[in-house]
PDB file with SEQRES, HELIX, SHEET and CRYST1 records, atoms N, CA, C and O in Angstrom:
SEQRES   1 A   85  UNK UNK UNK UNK UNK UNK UNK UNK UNK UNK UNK UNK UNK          
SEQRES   2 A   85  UNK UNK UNK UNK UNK UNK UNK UNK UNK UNK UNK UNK UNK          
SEQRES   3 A   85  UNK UNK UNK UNK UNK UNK UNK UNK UNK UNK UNK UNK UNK          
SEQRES   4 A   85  UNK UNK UNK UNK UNK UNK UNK UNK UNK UNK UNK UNK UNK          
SEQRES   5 A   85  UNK UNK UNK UNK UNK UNK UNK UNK UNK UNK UNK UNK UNK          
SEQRES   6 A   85  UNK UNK UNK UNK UNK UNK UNK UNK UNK UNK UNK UNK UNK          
SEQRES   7 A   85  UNK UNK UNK UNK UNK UNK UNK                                  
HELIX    1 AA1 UNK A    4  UNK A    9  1                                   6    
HELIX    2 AA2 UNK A   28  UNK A   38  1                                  11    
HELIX    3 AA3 UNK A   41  UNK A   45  1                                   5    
HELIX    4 AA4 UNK A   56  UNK A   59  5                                   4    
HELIX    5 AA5 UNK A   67  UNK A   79  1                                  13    
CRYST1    1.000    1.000    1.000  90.00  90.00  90.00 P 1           1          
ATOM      1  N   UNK A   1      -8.515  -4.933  27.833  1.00  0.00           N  
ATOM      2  CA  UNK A   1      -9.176  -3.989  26.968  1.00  0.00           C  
ATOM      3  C   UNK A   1      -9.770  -2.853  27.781  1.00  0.00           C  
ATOM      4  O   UNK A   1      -9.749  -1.693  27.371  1.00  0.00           O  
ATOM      5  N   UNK A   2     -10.378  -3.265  29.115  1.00  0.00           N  
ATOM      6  CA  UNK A   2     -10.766  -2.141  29.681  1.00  0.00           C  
ATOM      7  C   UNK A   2      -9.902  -0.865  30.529  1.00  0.00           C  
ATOM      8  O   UNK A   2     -10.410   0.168  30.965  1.00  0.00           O  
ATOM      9  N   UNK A   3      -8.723  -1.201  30.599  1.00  0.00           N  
ATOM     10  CA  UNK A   3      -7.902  -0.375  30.552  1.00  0.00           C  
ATOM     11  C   UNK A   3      -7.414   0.452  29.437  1.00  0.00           C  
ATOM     12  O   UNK A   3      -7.179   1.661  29.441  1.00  0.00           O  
ATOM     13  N   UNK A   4      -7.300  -0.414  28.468  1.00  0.00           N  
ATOM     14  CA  UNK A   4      -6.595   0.169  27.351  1.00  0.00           C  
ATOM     15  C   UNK A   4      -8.401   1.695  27.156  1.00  0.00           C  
ATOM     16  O   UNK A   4      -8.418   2.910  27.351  1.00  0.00           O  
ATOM     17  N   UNK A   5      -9.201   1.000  26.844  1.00  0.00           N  
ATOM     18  CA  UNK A   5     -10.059   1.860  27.156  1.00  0.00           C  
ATOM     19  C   UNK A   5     -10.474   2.998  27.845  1.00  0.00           C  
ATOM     20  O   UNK A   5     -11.133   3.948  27.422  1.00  0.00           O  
ATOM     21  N   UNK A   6      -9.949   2.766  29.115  1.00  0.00           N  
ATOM     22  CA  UNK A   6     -10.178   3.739  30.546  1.00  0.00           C  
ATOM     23  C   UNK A   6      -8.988   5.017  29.846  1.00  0.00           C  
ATOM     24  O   UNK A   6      -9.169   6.206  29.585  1.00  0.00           O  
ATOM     25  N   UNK A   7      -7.817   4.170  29.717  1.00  0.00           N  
ATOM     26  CA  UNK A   7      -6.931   5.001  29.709  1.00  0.00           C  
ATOM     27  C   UNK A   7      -7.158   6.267  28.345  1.00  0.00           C  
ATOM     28  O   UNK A   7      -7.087   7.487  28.491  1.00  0.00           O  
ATOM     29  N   UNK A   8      -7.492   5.369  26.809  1.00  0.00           N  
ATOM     30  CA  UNK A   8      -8.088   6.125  25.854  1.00  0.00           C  
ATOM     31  C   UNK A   8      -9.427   7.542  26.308  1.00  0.00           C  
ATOM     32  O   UNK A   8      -9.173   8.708  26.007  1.00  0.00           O  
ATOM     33  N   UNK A   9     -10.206   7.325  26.728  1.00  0.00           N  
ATOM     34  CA  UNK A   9     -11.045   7.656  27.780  1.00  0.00           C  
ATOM     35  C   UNK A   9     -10.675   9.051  28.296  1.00  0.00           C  
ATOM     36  O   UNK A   9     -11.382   9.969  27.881  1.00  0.00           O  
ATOM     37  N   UNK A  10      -9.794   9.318  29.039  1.00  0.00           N  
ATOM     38  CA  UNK A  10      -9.156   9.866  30.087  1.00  0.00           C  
ATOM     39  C   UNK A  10      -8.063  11.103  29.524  1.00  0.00           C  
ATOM     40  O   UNK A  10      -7.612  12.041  30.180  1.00  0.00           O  
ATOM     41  N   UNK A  11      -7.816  10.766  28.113  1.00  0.00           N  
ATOM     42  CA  UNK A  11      -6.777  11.782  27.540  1.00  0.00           C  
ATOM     43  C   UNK A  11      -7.541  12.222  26.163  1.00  0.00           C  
ATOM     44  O   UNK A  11      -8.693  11.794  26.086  1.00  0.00           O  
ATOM     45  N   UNK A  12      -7.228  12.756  25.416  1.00  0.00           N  
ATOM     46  CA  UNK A  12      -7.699  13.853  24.539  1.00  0.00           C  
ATOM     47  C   UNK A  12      -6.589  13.404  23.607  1.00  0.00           C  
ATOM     48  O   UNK A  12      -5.389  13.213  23.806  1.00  0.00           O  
ATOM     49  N   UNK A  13      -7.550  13.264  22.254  1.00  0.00           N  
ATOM     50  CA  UNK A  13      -6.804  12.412  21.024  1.00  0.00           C  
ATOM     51  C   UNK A  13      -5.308  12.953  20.383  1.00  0.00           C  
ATOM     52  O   UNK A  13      -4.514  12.270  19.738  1.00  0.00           O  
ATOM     53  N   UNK A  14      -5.161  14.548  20.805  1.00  0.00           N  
ATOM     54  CA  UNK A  14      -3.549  14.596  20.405  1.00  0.00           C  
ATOM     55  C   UNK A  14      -2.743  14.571  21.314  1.00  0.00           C  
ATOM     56  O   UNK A  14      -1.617  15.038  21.141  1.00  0.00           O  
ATOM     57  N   UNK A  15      -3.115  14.028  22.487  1.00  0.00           N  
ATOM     58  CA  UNK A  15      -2.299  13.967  23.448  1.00  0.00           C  
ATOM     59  C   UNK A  15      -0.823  12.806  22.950  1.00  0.00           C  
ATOM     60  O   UNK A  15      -1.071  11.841  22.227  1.00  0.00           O  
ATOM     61  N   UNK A  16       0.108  12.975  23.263  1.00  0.00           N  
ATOM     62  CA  UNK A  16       1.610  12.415  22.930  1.00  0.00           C  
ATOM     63  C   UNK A  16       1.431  10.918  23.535  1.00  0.00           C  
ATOM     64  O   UNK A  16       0.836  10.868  24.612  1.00  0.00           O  
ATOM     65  N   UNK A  17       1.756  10.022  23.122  1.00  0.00           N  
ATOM     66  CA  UNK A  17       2.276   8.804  23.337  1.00  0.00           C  
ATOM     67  C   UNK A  17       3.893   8.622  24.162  1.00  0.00           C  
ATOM     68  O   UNK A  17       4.799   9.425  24.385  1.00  0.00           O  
ATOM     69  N   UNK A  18       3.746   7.459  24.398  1.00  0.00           N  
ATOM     70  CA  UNK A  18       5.544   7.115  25.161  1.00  0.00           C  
ATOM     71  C   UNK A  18       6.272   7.235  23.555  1.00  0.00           C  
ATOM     72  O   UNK A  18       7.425   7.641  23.412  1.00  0.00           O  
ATOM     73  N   UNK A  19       5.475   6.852  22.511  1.00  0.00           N  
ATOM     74  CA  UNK A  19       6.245   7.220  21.251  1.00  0.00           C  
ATOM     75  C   UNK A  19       6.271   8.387  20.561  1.00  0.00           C  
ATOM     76  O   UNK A  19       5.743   8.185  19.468  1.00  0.00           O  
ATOM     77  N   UNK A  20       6.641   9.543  20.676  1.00  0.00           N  
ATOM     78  CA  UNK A  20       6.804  10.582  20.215  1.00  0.00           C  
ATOM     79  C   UNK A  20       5.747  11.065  19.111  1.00  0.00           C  
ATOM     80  O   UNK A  20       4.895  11.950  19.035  1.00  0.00           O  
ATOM     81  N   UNK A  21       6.262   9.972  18.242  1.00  0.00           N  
ATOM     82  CA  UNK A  21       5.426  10.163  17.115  1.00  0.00           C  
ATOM     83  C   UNK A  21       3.842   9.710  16.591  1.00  0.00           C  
ATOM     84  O   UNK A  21       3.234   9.783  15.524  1.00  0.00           O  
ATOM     85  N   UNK A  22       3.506   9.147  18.121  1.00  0.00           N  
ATOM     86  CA  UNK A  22       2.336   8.791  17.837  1.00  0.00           C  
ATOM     87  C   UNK A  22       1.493   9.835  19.041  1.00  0.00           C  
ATOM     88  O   UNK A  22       1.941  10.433  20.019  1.00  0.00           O  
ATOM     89  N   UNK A  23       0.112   9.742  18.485  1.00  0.00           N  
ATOM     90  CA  UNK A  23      -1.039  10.095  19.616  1.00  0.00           C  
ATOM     91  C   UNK A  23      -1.784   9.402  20.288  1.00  0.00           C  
ATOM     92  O   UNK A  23      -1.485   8.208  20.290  1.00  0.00           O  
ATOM     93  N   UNK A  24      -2.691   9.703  20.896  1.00  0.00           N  
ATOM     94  CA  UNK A  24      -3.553   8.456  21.456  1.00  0.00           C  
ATOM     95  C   UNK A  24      -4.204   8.678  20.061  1.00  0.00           C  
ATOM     96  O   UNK A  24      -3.467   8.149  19.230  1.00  0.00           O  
ATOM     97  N   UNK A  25      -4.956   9.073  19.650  1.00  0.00           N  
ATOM     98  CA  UNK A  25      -5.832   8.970  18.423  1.00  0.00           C  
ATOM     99  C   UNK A  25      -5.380   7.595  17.467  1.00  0.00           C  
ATOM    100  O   UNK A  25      -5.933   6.555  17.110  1.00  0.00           O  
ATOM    101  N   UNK A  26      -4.026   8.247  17.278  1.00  0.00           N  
ATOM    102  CA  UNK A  26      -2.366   7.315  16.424  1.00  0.00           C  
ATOM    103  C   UNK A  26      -3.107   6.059  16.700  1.00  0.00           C  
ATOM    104  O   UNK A  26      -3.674   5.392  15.835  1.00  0.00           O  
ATOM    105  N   UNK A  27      -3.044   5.680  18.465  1.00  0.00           N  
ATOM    106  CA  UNK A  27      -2.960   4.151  18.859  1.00  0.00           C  
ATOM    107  C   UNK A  27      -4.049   3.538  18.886  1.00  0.00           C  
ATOM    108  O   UNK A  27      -4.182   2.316  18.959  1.00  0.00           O  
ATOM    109  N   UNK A  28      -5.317   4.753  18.798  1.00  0.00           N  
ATOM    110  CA  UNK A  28      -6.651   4.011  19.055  1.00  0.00           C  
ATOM    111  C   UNK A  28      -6.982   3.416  17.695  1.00  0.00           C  
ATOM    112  O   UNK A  28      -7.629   2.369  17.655  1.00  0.00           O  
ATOM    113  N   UNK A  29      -6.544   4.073  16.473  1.00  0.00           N  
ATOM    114  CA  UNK A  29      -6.711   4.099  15.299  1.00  0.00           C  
ATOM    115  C   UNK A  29      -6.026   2.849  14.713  1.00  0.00           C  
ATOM    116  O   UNK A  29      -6.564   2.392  13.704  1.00  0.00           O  
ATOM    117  N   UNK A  30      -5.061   2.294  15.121  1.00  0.00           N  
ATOM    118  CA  UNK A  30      -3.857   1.338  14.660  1.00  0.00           C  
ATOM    119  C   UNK A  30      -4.837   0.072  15.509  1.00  0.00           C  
ATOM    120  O   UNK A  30      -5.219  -0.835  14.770  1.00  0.00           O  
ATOM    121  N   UNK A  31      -5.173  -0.005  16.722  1.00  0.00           N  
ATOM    122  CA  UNK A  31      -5.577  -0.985  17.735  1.00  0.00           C  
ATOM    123  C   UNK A  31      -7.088  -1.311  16.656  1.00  0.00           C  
ATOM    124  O   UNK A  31      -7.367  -2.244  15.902  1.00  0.00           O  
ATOM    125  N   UNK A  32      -7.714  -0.219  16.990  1.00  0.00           N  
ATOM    126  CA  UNK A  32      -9.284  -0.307  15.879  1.00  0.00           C  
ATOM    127  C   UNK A  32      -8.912  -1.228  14.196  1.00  0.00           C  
ATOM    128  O   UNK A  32      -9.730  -1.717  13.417  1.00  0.00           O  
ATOM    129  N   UNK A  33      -7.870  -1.202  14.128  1.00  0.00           N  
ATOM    130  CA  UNK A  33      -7.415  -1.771  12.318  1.00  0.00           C  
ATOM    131  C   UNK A  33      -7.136  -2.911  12.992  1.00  0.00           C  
ATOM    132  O   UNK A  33      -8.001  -3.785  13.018  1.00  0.00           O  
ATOM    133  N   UNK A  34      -6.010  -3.093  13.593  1.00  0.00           N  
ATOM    134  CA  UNK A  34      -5.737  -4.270  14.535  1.00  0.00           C  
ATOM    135  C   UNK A  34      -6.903  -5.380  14.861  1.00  0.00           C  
ATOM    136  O   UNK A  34      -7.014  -6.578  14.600  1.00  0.00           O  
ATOM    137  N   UNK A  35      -7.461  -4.728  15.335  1.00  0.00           N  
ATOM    138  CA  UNK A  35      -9.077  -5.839  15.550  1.00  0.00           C  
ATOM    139  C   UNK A  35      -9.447  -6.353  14.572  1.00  0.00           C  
ATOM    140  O   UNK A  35      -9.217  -7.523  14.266  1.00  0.00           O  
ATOM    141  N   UNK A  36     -10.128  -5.491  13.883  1.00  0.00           N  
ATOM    142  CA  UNK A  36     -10.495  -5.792  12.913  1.00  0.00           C  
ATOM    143  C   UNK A  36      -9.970  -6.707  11.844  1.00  0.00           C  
ATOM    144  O   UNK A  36     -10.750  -7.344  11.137  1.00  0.00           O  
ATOM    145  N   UNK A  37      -8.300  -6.813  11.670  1.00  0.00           N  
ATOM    146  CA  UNK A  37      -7.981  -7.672  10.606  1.00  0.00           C  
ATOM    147  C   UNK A  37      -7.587  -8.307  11.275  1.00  0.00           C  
ATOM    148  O   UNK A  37      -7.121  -9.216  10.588  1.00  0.00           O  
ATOM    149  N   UNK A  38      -7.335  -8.607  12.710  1.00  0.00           N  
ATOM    150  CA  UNK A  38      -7.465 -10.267  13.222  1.00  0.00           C  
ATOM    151  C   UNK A  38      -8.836 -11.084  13.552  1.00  0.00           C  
ATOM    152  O   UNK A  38      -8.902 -12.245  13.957  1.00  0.00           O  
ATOM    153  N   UNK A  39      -9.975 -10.143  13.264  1.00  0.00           N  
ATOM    154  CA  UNK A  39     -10.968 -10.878  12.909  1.00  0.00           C  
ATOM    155  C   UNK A  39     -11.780 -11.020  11.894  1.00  0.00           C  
ATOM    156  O   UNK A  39     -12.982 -11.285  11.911  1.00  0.00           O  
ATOM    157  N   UNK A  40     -10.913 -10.790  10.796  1.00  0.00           N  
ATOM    158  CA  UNK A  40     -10.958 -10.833   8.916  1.00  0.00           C  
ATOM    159  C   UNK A  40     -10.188 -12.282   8.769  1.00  0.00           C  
ATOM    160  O   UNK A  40     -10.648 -13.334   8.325  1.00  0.00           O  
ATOM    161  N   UNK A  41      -8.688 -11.966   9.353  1.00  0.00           N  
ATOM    162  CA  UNK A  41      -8.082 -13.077   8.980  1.00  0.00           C  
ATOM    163  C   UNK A  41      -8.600 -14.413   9.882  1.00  0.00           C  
ATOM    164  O   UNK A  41      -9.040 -15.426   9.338  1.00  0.00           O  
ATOM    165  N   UNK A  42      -8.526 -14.318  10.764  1.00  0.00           N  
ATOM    166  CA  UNK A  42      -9.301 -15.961  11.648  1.00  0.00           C  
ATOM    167  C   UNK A  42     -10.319 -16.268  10.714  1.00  0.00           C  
ATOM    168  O   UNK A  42     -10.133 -17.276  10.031  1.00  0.00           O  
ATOM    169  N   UNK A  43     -11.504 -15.522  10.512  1.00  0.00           N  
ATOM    170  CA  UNK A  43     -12.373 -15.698   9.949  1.00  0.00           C  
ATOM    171  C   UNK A  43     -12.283 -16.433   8.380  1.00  0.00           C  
ATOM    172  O   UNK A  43     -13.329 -16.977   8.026  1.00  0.00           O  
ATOM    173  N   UNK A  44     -11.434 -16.477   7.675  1.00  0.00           N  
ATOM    174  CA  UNK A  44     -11.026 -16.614   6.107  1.00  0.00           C  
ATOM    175  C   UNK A  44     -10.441 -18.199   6.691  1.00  0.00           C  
ATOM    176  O   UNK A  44     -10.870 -19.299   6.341  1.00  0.00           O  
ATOM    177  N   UNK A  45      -9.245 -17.886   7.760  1.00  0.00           N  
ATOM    178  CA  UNK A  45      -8.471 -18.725   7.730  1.00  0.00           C  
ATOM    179  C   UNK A  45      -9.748 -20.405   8.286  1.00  0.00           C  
ATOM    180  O   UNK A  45      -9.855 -21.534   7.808  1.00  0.00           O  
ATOM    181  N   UNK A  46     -10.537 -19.608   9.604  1.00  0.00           N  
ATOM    182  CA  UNK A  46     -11.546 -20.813   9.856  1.00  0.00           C  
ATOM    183  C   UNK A  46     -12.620 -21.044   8.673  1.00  0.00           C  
ATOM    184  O   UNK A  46     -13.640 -21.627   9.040  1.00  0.00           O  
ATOM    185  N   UNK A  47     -12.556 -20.698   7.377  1.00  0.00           N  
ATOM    186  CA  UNK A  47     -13.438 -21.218   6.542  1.00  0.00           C  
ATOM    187  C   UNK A  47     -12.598 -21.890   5.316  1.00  0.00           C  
ATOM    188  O   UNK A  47     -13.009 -22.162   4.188  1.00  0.00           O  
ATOM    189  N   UNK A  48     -11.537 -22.042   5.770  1.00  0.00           N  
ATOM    190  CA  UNK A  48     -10.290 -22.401   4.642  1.00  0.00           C  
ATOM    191  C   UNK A  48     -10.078 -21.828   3.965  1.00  0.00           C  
ATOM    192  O   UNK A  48      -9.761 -22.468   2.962  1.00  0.00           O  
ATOM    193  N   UNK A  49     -10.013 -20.236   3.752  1.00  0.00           N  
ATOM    194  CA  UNK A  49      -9.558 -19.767   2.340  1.00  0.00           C  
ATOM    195  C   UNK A  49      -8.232 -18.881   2.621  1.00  0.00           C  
ATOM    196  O   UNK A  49      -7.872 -18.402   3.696  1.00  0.00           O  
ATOM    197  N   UNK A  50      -7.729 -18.814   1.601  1.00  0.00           N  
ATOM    198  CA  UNK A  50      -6.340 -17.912   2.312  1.00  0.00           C  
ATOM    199  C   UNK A  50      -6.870 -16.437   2.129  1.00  0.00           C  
ATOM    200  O   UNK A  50      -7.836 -16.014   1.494  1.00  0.00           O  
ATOM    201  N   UNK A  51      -5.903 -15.783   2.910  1.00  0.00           N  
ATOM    202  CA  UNK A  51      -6.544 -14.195   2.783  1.00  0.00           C  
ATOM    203  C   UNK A  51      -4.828 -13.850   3.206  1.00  0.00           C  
ATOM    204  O   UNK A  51      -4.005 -14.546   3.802  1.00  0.00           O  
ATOM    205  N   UNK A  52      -4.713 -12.252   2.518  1.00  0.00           N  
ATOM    206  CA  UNK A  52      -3.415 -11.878   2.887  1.00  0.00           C  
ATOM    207  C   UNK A  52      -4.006 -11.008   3.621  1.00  0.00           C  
ATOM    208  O   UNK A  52      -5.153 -10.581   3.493  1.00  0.00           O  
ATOM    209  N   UNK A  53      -2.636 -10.532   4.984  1.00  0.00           N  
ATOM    210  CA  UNK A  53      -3.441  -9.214   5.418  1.00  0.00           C  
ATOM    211  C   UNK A  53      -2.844  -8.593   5.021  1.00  0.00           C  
ATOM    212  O   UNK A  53      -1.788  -8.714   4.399  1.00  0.00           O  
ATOM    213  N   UNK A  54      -3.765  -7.336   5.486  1.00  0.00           N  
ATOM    214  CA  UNK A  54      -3.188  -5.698   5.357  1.00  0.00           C  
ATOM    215  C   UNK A  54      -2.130  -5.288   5.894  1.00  0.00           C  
ATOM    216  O   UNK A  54      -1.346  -5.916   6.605  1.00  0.00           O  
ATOM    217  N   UNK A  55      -2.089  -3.963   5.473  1.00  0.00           N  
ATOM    218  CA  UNK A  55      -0.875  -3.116   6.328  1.00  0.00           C  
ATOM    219  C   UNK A  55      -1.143  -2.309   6.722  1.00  0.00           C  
ATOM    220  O   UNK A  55      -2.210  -2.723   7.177  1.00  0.00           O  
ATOM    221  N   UNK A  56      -1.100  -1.009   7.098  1.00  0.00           N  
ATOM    222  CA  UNK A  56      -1.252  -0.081   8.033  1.00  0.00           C  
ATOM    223  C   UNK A  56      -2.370   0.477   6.869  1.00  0.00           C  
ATOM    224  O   UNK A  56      -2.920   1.440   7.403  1.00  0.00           O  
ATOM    225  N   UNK A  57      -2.873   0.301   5.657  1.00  0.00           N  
ATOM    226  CA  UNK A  57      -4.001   1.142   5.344  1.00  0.00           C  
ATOM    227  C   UNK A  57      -5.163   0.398   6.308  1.00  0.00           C  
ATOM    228  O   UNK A  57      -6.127   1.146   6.470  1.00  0.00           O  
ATOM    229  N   UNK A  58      -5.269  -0.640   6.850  1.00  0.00           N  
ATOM    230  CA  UNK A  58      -6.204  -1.228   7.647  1.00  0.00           C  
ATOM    231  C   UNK A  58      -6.799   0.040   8.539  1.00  0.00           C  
ATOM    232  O   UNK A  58      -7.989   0.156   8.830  1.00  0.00           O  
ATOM    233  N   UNK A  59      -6.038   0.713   8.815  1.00  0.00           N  
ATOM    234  CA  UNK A  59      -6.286   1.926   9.645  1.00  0.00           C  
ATOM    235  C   UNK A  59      -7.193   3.177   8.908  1.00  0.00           C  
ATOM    236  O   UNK A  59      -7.730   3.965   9.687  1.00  0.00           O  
ATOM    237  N   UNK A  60      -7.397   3.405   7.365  1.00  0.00           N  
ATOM    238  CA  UNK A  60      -7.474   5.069   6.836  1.00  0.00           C  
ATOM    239  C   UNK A  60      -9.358   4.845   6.692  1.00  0.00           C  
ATOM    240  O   UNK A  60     -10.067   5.778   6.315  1.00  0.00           O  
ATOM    241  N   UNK A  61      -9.870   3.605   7.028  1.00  0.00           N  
ATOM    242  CA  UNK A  61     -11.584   3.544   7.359  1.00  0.00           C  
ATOM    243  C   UNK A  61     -11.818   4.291   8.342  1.00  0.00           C  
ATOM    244  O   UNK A  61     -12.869   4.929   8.274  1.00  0.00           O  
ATOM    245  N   UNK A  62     -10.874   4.493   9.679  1.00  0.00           N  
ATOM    246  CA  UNK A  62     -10.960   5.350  10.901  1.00  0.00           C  
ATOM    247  C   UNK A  62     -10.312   6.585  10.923  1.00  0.00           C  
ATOM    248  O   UNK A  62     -10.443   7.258  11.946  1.00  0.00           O  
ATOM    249  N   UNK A  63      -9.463   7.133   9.764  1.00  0.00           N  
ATOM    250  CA  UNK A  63      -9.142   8.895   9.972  1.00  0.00           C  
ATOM    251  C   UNK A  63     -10.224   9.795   9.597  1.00  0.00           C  
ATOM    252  O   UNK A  63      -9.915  10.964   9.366  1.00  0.00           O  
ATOM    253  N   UNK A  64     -11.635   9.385   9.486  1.00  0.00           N  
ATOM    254  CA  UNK A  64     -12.904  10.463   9.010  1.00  0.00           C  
ATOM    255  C   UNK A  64     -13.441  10.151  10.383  1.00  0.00           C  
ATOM    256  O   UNK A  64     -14.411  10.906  10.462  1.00  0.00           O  
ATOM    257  N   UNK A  65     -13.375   9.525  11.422  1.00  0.00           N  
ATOM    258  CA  UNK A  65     -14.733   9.525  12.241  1.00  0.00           C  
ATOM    259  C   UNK A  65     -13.817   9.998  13.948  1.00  0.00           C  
ATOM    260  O   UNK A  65     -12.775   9.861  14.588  1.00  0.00           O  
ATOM    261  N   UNK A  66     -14.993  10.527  13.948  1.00  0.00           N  
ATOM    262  CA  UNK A  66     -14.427  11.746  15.111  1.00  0.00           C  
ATOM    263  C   UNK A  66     -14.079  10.997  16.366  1.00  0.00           C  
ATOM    264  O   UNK A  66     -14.554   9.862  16.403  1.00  0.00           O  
ATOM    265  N   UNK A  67     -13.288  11.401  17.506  1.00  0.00           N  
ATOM    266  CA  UNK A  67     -12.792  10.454  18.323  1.00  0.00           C  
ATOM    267  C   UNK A  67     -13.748   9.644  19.020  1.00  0.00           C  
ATOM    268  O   UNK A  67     -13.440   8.600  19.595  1.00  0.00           O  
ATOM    269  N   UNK A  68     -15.207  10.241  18.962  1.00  0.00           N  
ATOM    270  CA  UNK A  68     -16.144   9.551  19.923  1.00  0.00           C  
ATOM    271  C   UNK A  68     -16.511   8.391  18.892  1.00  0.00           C  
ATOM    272  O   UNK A  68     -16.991   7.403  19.448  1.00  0.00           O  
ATOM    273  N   UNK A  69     -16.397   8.310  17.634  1.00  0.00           N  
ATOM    274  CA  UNK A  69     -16.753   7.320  16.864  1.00  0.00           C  
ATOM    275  C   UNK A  69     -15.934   6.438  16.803  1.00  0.00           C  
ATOM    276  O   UNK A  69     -16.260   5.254  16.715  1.00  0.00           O  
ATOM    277  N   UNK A  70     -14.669   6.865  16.841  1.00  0.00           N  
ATOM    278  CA  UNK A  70     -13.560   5.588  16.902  1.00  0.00           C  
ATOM    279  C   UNK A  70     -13.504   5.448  18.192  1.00  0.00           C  
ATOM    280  O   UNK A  70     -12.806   4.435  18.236  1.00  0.00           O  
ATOM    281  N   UNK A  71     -13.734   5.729  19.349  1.00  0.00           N  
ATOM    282  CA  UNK A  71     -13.606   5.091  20.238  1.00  0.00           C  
ATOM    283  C   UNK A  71     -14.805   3.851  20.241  1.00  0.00           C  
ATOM    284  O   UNK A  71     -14.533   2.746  20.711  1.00  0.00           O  
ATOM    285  N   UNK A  72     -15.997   4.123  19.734  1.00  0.00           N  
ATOM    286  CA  UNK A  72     -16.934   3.523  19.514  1.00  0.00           C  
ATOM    287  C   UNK A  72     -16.421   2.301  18.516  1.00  0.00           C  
ATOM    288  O   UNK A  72     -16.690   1.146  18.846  1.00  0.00           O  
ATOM    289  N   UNK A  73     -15.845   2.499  17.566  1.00  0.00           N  
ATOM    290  CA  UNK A  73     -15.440   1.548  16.638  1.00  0.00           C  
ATOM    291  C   UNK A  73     -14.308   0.461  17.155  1.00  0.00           C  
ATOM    292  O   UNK A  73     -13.946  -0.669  16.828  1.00  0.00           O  
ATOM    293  N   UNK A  74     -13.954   1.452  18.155  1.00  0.00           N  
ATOM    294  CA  UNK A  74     -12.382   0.095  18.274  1.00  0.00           C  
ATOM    295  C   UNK A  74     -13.229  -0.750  19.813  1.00  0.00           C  
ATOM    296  O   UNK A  74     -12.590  -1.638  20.377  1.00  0.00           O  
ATOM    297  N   UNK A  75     -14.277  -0.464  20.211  1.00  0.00           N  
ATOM    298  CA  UNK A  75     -14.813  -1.174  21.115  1.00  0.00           C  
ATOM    299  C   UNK A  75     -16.056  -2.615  20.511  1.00  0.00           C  
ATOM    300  O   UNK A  75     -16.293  -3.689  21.063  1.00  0.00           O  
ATOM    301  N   UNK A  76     -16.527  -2.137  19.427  1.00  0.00           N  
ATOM    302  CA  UNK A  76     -17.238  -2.499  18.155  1.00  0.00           C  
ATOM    303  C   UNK A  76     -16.515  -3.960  17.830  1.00  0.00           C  
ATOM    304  O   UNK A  76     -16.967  -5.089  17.638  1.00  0.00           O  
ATOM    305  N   UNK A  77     -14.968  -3.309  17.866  1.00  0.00           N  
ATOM    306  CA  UNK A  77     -14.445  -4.258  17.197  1.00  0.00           C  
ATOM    307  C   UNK A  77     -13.469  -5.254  18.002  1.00  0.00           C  
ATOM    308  O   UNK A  77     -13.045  -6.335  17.591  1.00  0.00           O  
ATOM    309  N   UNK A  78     -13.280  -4.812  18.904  1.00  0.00           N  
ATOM    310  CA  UNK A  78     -12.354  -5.527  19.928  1.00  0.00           C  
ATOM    311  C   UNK A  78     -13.763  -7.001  20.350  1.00  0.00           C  
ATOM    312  O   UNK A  78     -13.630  -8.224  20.379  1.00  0.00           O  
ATOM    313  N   UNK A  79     -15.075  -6.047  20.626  1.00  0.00           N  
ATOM    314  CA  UNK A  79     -16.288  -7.334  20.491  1.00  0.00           C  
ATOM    315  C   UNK A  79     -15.970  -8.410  19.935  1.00  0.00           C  
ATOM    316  O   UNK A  79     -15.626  -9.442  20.511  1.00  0.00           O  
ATOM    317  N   UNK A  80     -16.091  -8.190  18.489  1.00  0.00           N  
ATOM    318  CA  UNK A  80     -15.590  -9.281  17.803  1.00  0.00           C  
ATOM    319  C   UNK A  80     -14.552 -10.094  17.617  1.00  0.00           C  
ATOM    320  O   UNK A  80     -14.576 -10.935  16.718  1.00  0.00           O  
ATOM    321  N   UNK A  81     -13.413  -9.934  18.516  1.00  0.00           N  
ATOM    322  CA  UNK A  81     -12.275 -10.552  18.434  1.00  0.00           C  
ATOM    323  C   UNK A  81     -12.054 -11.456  19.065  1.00  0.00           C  
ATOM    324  O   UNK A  81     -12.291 -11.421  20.272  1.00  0.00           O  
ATOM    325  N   UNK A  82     -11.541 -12.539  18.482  1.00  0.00           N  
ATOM    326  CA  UNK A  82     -11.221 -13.706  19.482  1.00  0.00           C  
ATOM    327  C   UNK A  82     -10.055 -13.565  20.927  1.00  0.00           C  
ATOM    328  O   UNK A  82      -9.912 -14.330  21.880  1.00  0.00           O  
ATOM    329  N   UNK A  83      -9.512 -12.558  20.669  1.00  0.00           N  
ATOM    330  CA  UNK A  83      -8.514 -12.015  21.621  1.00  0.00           C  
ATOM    331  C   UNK A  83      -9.353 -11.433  22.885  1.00  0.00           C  
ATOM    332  O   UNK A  83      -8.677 -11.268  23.901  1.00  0.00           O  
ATOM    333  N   UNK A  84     -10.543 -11.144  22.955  1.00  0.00           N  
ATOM    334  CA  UNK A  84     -10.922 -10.099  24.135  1.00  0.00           C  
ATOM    335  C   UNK A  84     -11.176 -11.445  25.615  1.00  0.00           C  
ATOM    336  O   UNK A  84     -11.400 -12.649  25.736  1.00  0.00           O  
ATOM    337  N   UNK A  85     -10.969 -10.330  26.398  1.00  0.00           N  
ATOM    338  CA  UNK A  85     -11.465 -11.109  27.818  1.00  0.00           C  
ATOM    339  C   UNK A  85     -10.333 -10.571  28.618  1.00  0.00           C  
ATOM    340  O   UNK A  85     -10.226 -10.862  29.810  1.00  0.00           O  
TER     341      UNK A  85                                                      
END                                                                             
């Protein structure tokens, strides 16, 4: 994560991706949804209830907040994930 970070960090949100069609903004924004609904779904799933996930609207909570906020948010949320370390 702290790379993925450093590197977010270091470039300027319309900067181009290895994927054409994405930005860093694109990836910080997708990673920030990412977190978050793998720690929606663990969470449902460790209390027994089913939950479906999302799809890429998981992401449109983060197209209003400016890059310093989503960078803030996808760090927020990577916290909470059982994935970090």
């Amino acid at each position: 994560m702290e790379v993925f970070a450093h590197a977010v960090q270091a470039r300027r949100p319309d900067d181009g991706a290895w994927c054409e069609a994405w930005t860093v903004r694109d990836i910080l924004m997708h990673q920030t949804g990412d977190a978050e609904e793998l720690v929606r779904v663990l969470a449902a799933h460790l209390a027994g209830e089913p939950v479906e996930t999302r799809g890429s609207d998981r992401e449109n909570p983060y197209r209003a907040l400016t890059h310093a906020e989503l960078r803030s948010a996808f760090l927020a949320r990577y916290a909470r994930s059982p994935s970090r370390g």
